[in-house]
C-alpha positions as CSV (number, residue, x, y, z in Angstrom):
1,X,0.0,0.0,0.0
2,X,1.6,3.1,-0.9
3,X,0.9,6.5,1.3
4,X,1.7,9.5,-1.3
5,X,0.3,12.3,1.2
6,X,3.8,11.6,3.0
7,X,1.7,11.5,6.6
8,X,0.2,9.0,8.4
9,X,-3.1,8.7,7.0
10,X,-5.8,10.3,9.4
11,X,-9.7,10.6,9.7
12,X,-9.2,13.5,7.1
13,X,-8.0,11.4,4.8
14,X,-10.0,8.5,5.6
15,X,-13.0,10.4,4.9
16,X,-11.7,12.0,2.0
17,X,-11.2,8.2,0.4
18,X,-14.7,7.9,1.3
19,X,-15.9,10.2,-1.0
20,X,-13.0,9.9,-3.4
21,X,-14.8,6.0,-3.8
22,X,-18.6,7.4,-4.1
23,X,-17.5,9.7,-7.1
24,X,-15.6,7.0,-8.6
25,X,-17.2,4.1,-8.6
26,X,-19.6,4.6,-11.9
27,X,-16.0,5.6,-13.1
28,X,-16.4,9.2,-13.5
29,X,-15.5,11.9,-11.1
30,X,-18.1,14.6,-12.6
31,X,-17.0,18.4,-11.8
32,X,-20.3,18.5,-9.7
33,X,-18.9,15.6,-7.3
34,X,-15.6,17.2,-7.5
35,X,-16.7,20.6,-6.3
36,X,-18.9,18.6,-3.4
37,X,-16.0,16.9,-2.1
38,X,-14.2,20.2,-1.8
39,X,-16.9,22.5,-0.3
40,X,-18.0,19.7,2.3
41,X,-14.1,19.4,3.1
42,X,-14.6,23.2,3.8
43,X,-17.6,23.5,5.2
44,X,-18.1,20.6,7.4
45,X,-17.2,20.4,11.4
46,X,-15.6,17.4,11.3
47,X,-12.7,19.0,8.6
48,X,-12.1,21.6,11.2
49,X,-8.2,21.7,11.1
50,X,-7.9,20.1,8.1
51,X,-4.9,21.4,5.4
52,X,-7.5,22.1,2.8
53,X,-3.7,22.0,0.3
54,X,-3.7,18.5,0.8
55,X,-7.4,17.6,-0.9
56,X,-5.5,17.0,-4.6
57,X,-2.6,14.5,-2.7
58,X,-5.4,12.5,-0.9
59,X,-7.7,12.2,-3.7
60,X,-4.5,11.1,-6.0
61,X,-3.1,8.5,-3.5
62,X,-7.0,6.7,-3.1
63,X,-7.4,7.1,-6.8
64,X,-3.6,5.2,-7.0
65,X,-5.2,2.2,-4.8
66,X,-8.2,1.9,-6.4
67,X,-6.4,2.0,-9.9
68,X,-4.4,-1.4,-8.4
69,X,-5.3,-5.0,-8.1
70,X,-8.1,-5.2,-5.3
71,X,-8.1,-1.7,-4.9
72,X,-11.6,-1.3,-3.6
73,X,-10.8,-3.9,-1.4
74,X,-7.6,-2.6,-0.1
75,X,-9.6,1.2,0.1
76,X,-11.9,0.1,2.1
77,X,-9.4,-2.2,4.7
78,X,-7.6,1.5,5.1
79,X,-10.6,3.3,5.9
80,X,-12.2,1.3,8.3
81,X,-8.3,0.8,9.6
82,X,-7.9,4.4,10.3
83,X,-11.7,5.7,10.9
84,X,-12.8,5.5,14.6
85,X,-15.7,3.9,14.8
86,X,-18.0,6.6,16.1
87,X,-17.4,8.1,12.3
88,X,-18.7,5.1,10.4
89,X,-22.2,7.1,9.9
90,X,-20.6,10.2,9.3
91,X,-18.5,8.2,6.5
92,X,-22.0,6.6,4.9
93,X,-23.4,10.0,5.1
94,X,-20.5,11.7,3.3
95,X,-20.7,8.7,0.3
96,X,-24.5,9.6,0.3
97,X,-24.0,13.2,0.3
98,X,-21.4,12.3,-2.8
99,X,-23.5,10.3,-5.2
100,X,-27.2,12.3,-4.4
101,X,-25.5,15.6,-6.3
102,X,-26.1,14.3,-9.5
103,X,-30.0,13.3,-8.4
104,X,-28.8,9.9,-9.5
105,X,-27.8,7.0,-7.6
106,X,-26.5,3.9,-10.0
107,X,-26.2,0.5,-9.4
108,X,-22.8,0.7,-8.6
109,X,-23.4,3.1,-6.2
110,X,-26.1,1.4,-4.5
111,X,-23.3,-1.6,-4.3
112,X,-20.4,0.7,-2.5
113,X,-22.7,1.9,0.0
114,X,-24.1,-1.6,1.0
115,X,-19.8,-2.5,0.9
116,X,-19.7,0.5,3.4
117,X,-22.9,-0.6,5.2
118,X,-21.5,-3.9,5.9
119,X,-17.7,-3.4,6.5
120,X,-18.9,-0.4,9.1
121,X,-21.7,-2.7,10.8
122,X,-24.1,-0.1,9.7
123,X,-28.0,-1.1,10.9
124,X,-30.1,-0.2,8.0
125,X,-32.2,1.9,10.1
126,X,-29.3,4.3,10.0
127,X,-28.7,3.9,6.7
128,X,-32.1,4.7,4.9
129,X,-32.3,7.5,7.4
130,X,-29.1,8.9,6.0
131,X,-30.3,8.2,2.4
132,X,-33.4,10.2,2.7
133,X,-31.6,13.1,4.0
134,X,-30.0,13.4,1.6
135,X,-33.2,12.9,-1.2
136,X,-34.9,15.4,0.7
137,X,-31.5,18.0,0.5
138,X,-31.3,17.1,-3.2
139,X,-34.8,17.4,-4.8
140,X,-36.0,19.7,-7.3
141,X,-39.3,21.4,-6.9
């Protein structure tokens, strides 16, 4: 596993991955998606201290793993790895909040977040709370 942010890897980054993987995985990081990532990295409590410079490295050194053999696999070993536990919603919420700006969730989508879902322990309770959030954030009048 290579580390190309040069620092230990931290819930910033682990996060980051997170929503690195929701954008990806229909294989297309849309501009959209891309400005999302960066205003919730902005915006967002739980970025509070976070070296905003560092968005591009991160982003590069998940798209690296994913790129490799078993990359989603290894990904998602790293996040739950580094993520306290107590962030496992916050991380579903952040993929949700990742794939809803389009106001289209895929197939493949739907597949990472039940990966998330599982490898997190996530009830579904949680889950289709957090999903509907985010439908209600996200809908056109």
């Amino acid at each position: 596993m290579q580390n190309t942010t040069r620092t230990p890897l931290n819930h910033y980054d682990a996060l980051i991955y997170v929503m690195v993987m929701a954008s990806a995985v229909d294989n297309g990081m849309s501009d959209t998606e891309l400005r999302r990532i960066g205003l919730v990295t902005r915006s967002l409590p739980i970025f509070e201290g976070f070296d905003e410079e560092r968005i591009t490295d991160v982003a590069h050194a998940c798209a690296d793993i994913l790129s490799g053999p078993e990359g989603m696999e290894i990904a998602l070993e790293i996040i739950k790895d580094v993520l306290p536990a107590r962030l496992y919603d916050t991380a579903y919420a952040l993929a949700v909040e990742i794939m809803a700006v389009d106001h289209k969730v895929r197939p493949e989508e739907i597949r990472l977040l039940q990966l998330f879902r599982d490898r997190f322990g996530l009830d579904k309770l949680t889950c289709a709370a957090l999903e509907r959030g985010a439908i209600a954030r996200y809908r056109h009048i």
